[in-house]
C-alpha positions as CSV (number, residue, x, y, z in Angstrom):
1,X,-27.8,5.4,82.1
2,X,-29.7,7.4,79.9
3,X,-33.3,6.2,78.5
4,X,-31.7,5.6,74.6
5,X,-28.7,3.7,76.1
6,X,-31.3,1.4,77.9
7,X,-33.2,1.5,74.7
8,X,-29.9,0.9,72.8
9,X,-28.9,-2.0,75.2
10,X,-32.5,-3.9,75.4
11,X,-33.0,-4.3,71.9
12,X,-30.7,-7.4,71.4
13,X,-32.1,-8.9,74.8
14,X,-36.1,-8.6,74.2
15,X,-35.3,-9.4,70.2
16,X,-33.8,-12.7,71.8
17,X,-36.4,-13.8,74.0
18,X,-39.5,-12.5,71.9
19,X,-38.1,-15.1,69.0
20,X,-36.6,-17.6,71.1
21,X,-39.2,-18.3,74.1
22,X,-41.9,-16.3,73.0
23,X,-42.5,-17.0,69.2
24,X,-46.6,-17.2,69.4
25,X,-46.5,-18.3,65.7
26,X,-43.3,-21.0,65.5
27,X,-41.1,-19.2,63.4
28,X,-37.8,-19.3,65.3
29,X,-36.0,-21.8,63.5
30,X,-36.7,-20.0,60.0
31,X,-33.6,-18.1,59.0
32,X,-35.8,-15.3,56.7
33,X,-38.5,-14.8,59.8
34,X,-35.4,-13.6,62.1
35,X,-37.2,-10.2,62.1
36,X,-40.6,-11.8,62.8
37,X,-41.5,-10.3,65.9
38,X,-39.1,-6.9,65.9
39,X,-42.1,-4.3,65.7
40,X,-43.1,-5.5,69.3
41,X,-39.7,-5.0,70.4
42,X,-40.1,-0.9,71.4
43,X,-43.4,-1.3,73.0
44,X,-41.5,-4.3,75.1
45,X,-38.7,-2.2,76.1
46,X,-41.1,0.9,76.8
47,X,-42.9,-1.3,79.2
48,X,-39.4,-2.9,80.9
49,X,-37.4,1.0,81.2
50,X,-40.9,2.3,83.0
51,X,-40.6,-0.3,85.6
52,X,-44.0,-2.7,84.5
53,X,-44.7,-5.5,86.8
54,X,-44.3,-8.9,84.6
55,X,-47.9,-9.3,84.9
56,X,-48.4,-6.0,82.9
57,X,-45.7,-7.2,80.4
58,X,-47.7,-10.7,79.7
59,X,-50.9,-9.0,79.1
60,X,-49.5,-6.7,76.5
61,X,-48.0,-9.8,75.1
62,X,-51.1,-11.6,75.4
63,X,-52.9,-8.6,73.4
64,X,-50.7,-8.7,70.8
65,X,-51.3,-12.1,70.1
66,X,-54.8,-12.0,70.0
67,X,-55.3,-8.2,68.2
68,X,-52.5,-8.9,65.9
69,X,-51.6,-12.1,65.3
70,X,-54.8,-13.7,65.8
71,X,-54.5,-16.6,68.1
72,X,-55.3,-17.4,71.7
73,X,-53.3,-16.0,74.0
74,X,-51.1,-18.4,76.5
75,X,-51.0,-16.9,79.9
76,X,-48.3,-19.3,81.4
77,X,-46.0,-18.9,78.2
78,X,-46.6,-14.9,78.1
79,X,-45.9,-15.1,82.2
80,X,-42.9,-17.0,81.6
81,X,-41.4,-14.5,78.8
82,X,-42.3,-11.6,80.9
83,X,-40.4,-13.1,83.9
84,X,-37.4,-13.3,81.4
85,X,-37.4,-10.4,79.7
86,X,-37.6,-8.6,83.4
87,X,-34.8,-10.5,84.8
88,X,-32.4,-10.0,81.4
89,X,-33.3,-6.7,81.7
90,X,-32.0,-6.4,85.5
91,X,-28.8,-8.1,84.5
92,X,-28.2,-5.9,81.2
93,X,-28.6,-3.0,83.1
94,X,-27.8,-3.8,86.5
95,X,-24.4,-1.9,86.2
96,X,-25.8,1.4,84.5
97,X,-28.7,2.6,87.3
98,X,-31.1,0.6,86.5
């Protein structure tokens, strides 16, 4: 599978969990803040197609919600999303060389 089709096929997946089980600010319940967290979603999948270790994937989630959305990060929250977004990405891709 090419790196756009992986691209291509991630965006739905980490646009999911970033809203659902990530959603630092508590806006996934608000139909107009759907697109709340989509400008994270291509350093995300960057991070998933180059093969990061969940721990690297929590810390860049971790800095983004200290540097720009200006909170305190949670480590077992960002862990636990990271875990996700690893394993979603397996199965999504599982079939196309991954």
């Amino acid at each position: 599978m090419q790196p756009r089709d992986k691209y291509k096929a991630l965006v739905p997946i980490v646009h999911r969990i970033l809203l659902e089980h990530w959603d630092p600010i508590g806006v996934n319940e608000a139909p107009e803040a759907q697109d709340e967290y989509d400008s994270y979603v291509p350093g995300v999948i960057a991070l998933l197609i180059n093969g990061s270790p969940a721990e690297t994937i929590a810390a860049h989630l971790g800095r983004i919600v200290v540097e720009m959305i200006g909170l305190r990060p949670n480590l077992e929250r960002d862990m636990n999303v990271a875990d996700q977004l690893l394993s979603a990405a397996k199965d999504r891709l599982e079939g196309g060389g991954w």
